[in-house]
C-alpha positions in Angstrom: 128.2 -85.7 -24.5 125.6 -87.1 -26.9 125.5 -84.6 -29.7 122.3 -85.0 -32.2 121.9 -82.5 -35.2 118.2 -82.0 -35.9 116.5 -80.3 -39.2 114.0 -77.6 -38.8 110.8 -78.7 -39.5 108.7 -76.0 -37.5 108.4 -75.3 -33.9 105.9 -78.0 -32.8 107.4 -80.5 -35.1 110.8 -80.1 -34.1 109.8 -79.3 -30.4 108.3 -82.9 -30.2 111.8 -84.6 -31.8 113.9 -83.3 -30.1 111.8 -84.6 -27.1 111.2 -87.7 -28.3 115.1 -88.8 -29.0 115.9 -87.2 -25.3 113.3 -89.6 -23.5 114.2 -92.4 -25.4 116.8 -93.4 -23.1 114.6 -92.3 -20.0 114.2 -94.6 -17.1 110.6 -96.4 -17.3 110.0 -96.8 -13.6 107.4 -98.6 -11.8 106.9 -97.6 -8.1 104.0 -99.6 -7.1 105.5 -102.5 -5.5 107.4 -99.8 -3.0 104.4 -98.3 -2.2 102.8 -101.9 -1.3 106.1 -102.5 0.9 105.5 -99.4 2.4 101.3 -99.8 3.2 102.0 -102.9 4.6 105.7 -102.5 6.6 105.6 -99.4 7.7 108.9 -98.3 9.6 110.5 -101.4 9.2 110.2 -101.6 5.4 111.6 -97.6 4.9 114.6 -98.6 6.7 114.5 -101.9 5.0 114.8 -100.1 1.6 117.4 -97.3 2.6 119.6 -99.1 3.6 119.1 -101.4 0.6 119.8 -97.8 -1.9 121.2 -95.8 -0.3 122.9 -97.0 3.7 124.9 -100.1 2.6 127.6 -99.7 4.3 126.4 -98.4 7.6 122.5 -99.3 8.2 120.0 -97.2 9.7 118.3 -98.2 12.5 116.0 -95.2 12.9 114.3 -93.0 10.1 114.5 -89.4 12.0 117.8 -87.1 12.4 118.0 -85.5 15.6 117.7 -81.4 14.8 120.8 -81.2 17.1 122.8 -82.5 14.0 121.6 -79.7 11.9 122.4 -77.0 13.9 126.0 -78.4 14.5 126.3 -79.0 11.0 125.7 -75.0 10.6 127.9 -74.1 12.8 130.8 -75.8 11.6 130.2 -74.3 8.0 133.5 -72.3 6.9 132.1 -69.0 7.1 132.6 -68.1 3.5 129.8 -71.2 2.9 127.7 -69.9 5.6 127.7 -66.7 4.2 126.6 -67.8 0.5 123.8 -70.3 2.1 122.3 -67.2 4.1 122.9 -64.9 0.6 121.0 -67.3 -1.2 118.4 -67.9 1.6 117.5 -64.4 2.0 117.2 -63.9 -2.1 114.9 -66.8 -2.4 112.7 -65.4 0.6 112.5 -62.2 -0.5 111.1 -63.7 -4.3 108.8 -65.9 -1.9 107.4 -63.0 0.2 106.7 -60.9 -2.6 104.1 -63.7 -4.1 101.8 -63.3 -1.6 98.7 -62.0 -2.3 96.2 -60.2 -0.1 92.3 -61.6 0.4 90.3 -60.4 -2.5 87.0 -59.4 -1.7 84.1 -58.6 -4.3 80.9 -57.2 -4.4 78.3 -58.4 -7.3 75.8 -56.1 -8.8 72.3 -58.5 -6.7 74.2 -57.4 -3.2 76.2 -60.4 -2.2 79.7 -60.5 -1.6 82.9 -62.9 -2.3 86.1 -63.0 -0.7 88.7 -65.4 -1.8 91.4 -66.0 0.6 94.4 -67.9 0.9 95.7 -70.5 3.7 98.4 -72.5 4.1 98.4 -76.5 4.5 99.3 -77.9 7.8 101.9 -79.9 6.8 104.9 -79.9 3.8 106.4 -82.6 3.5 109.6 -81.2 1.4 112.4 -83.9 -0.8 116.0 -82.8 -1.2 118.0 -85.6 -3.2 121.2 -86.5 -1.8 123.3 -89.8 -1.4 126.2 -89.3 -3.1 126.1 -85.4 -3.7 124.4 -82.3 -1.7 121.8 -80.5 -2.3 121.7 -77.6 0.4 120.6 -75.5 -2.3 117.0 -77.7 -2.9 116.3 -77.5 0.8 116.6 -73.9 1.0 114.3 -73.7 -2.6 111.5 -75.6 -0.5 111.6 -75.0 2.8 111.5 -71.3 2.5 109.0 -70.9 0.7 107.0 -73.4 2.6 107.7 -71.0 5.7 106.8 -68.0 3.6 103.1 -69.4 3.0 102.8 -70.5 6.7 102.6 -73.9 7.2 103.0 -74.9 10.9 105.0 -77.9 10.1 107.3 -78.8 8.1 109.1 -82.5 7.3 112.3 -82.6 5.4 113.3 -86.3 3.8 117.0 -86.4 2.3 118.6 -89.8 1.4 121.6 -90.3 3.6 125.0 -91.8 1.9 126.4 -95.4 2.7 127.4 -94.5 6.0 123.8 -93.8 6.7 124.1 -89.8 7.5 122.8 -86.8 5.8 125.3 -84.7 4.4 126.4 -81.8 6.4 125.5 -78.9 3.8 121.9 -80.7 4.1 121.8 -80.7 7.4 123.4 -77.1 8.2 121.1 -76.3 5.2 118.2 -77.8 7.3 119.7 -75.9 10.1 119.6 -72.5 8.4 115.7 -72.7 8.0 115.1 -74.0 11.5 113.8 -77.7 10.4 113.4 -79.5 13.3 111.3 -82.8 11.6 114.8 -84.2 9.4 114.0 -88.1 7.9 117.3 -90.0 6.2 115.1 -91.6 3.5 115.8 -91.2 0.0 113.8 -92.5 -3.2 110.0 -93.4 -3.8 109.6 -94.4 -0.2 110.3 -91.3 0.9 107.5 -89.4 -1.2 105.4 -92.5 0.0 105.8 -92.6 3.6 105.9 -88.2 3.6 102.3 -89.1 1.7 100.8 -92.1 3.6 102.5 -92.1 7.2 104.3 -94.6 9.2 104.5 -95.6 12.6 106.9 -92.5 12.8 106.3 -90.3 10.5 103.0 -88.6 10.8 101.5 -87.6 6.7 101.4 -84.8 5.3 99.1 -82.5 3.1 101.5 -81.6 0.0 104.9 -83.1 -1.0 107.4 -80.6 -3.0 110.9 -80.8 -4.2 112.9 -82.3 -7.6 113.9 -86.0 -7.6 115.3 -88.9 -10.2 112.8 -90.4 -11.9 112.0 -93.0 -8.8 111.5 -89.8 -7.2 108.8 -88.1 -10.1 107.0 -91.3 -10.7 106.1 -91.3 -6.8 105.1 -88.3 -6.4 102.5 -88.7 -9.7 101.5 -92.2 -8.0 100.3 -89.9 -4.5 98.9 -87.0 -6.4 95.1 -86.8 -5.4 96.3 -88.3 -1.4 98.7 -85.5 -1.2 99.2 -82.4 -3.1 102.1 -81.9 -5.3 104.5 -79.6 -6.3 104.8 -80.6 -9.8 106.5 -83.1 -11.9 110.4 -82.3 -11.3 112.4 -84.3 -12.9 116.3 -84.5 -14.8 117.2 -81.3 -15.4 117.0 -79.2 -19.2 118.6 -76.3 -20.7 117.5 -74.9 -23.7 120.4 -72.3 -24.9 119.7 -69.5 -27.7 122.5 -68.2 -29.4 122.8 -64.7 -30.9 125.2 -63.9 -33.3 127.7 -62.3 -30.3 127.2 -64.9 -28.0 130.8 -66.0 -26.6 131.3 -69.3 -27.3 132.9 -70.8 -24.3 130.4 -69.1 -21.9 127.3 -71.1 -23.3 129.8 -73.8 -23.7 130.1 -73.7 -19.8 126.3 -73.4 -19.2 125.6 -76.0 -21.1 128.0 -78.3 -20.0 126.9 -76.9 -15.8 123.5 -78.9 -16.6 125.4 -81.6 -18.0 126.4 -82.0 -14.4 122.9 -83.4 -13.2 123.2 -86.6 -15.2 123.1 -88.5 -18.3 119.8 -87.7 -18.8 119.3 -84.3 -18.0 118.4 -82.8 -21.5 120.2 -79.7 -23.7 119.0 -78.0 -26.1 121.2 -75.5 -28.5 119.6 -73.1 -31.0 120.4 -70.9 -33.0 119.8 -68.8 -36.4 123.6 -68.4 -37.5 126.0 -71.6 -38.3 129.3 -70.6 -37.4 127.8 -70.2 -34.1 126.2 -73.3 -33.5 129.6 -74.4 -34.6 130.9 -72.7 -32.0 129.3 -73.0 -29.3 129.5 -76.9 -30.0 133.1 -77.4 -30.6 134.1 -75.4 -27.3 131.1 -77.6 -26.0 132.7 -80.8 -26.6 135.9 -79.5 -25.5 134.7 -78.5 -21.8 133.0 -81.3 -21.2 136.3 -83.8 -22.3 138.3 -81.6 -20.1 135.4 -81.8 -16.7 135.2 -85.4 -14.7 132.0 -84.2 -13.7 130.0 -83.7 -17.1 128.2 -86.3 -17.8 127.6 -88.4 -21.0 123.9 -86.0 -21.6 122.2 -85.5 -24.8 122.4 -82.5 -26.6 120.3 -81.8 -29.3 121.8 -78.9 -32.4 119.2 -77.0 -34.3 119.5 -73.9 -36.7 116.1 -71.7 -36.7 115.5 -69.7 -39.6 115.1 -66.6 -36.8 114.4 -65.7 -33.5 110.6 -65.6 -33.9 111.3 -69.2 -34.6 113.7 -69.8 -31.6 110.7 -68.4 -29.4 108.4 -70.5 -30.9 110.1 -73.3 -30.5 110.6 -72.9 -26.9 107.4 -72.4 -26.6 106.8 -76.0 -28.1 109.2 -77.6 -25.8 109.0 -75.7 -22.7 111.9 -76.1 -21.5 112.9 -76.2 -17.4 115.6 -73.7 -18.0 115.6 -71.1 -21.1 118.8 -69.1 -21.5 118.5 -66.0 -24.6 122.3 -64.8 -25.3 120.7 -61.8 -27.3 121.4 -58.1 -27.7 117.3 -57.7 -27.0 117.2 -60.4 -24.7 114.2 -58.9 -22.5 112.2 -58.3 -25.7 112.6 -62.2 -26.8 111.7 -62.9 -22.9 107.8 -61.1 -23.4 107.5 -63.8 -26.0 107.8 -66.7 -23.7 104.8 -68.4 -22.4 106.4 -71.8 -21.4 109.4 -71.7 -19.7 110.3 -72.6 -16.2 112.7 -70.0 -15.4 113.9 -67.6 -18.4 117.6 -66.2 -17.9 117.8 -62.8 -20.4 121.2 -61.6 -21.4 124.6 -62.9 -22.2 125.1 -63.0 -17.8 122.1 -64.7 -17.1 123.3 -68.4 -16.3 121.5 -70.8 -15.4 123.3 -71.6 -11.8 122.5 -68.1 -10.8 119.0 -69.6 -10.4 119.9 -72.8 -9.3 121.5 -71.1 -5.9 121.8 -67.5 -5.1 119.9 -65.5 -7.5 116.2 -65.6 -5.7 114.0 -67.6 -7.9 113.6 -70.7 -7.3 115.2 -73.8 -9.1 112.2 -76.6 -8.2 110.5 -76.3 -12.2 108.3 -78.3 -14.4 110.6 -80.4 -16.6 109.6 -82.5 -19.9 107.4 -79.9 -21.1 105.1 -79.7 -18.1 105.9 -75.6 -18.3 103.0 -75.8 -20.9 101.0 -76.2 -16.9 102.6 -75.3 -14.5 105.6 -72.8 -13.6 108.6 -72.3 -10.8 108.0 -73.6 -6.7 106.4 -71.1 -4.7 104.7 -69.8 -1.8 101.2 -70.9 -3.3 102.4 -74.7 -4.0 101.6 -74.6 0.2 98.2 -72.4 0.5 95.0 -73.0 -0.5 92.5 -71.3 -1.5 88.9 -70.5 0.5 85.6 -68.6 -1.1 83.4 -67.3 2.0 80.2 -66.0 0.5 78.2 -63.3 2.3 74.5 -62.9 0.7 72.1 -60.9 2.5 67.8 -60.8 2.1 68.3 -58.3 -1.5 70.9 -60.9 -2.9 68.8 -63.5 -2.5 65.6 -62.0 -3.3 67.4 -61.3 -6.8 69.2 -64.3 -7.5 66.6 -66.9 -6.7 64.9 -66.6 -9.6 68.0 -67.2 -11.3 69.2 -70.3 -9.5 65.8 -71.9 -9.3 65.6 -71.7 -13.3 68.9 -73.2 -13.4 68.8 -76.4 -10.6 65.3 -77.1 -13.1 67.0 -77.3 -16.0 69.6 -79.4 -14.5 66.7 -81.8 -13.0 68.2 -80.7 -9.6 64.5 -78.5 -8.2 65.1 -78.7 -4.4 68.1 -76.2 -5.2 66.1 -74.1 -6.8 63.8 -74.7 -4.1 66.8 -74.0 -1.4 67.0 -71.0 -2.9 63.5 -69.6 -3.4 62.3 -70.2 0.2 64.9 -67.3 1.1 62.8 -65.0 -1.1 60.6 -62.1 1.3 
């Protein structure tokens, strides 16, 4: 693990290098010619590039999974992992469901009346990385709440390993929520052929779900064609550490995000030394003794106190925020900019990122300053229907038609004065 000690030098100015020395190893991407491939080969050119990334050593010869392999893939789960994927599946639907919101209908002083409602798109078009590892876990995050808002149809993309399958906790995954549309592409092309269409796969109206930084830099390239979920990218952790916070517990947590990659960011804070100390030593120490941490950057700072700890993540906004404090749910109200916030010394992290209910697609690299956790309302939209009778219009007429004149814009304020008894 990369360890970095940093200075305090106040919550924005620390916030911003602490971010600056994690992105300075970030990968600089540039998915444009894929996209071009993509517009111009169609079917051919998404194989073309699978197999190229991801099926080398078994090609694809066709982009879609028969749904057949998903629900045989759930049925051979060992029941104790079917019974934590359908744990997990009904926490996260029950978050999702309780985000809906009813139409809201309002009547202004002149008469006329507003109602804003919500709809769901009519397609999703929903990523869950894969390759080498599974991700059951980010198909569950999207899909369900995708079903939760109503859309009609759904189109899962996963990349498939060198043999050229999906994995089978994807696929049983898949199964779970009844996906019947399954594509083996992983990478840019799949955001870009979810988001422009090929010969076989028809677009869609939004594309969610976390991704590498291929993945991200895709999914900002199609904004505006497509909707997005957000800008999901490596994974972050920002830990704070009261003075009983057990040592090899946030050691664990930190070293659990460490997991993600080499560039999935950590961030440790704290107001007493001997516990940054440590925290860090049994830090180091996990993450020598676990083949699977990787080499991730982990950024040290002491606060002067924890009015400057929640200032500070409110600077950096981090994806994950984890606040090993007595008051933990006090610190929490103060917290504007987090993805997900995990209060008290039993809140990790991976509770969130499986079973726990909310939902671990979040803004990443400070995009919490915008934007906040996947949900039900990533896939609606919503619709103002405005209902003005002959008294509303006889009293705001006079109001419009000053206004469209002022504007230069009089045949509004003609539109509207016409409708005046």
């Amino acid at each position: 693990m990369r360890v970095r000690r940093f200075e305090w030098e106040g919550p924005a100015a620390s916030a911003a290098s602490v971010r600056a020395w994690v992105e300075e190893s970030a990968a600089v991407v540039d998915v444009a010619p894929i996209l071009s491939v993509i517009r111009e080969g169609g079917d051919a050119a998404v194989i073309a590039l699978t197999n190229r990334y991801d099926a080398t050593e078994r090609p694809l010869s066709a982009l879609r999974v028969d749904p057949a392999e998903a629900t045989a893939a759930l049925a051979a789960l060992e029941p104790g992992l079917r019974d934590a994927l359908e744990v997990a599946a009904a926490n996260i639907r029950a978050v999702a469901e309780s985000q809906l919101s009813e139409p809201r209908r309002t009547e202004l002083p002149q008469g006329q009346v507003v109602t804003v409602r919500e709809v769901p798109v009519a397609a999703a078009g929903i990523y869950a990385p894969g390759g080498r590892a599974a991700y059951p876990s980010s198909v569950l995050m999207c899909a369900i709440p995708a079903q939760v808002a109503g859309v009609e149809r759904i189109a899962l993309a996963s990349p498939p390993n060198a043999n050229g399958c999906l994995h089978p906790l994807a696929l049983a995954a898949a199964g779970l929520c009844g996906i019947e549309e399954i594509y083996a592409i992983g990478g840019a092309q799949a955001i870009f052929a979810l988001a422009y269409g090929t010969e076989t796969i028809a677009p869609v109206d939004i594309v969610a779900g976390p991704g590498n930084a291929w993945v991200r830099e895709a999914k900002r390239f199609v904004y505006g064609q497509v909707g997005i979920d957000s800008l999901a990218g490596p994974s972050e952790l920002m830990v704070v550490a009261g003075h009983d916070t057990d040592p090899e517990w946030a050691a664990l947590d930190l070293c659990a995000q460490a997991e993600h990659g080499g560039d999935s960011p950590l961030l440790l804070v704290a107001v007493e030394e001997h516990v940054l100390e440590a925290v860090l030593a049994a830090t180091e120490r996990i993450a020598g003794e676990r083949p699977s941490v990787a080499d991730a950057p982990l950024a040290v700072l002491a606060v002067p106190d924890l009015s400057d700890a929640a200032d500070l993540a409110n600077a950096f906004a981090p994806e994950h925020l984890e606040l090993f404090e007595e008051d933990a749910i006090l610190l929490a109200d103060q917290i504007r900019t987090a993805g997900c916030i995990f209060a008290g010394r039993y809140g990790a992290t991976a509770f969130g990122d499986y079973a726990a209910g909310s939902n671990h697609v979040l803004p990443t690299g400070g995009a919490g300053r915008f934007s906040g956790p996947l949900g039900p309302a990533a896939f609606r939209r919503r619709i103002s229907t405005v209902e003005i009778g002959a008294g509303a219009a006889a009293a705001l007429a006079p109001q419009v038609d000053a206004l469209a004149r002022a504007e230069g814009l009089p045949v509004h304020g003609e539109s509207a004065m016409i409708r005046r008894p």
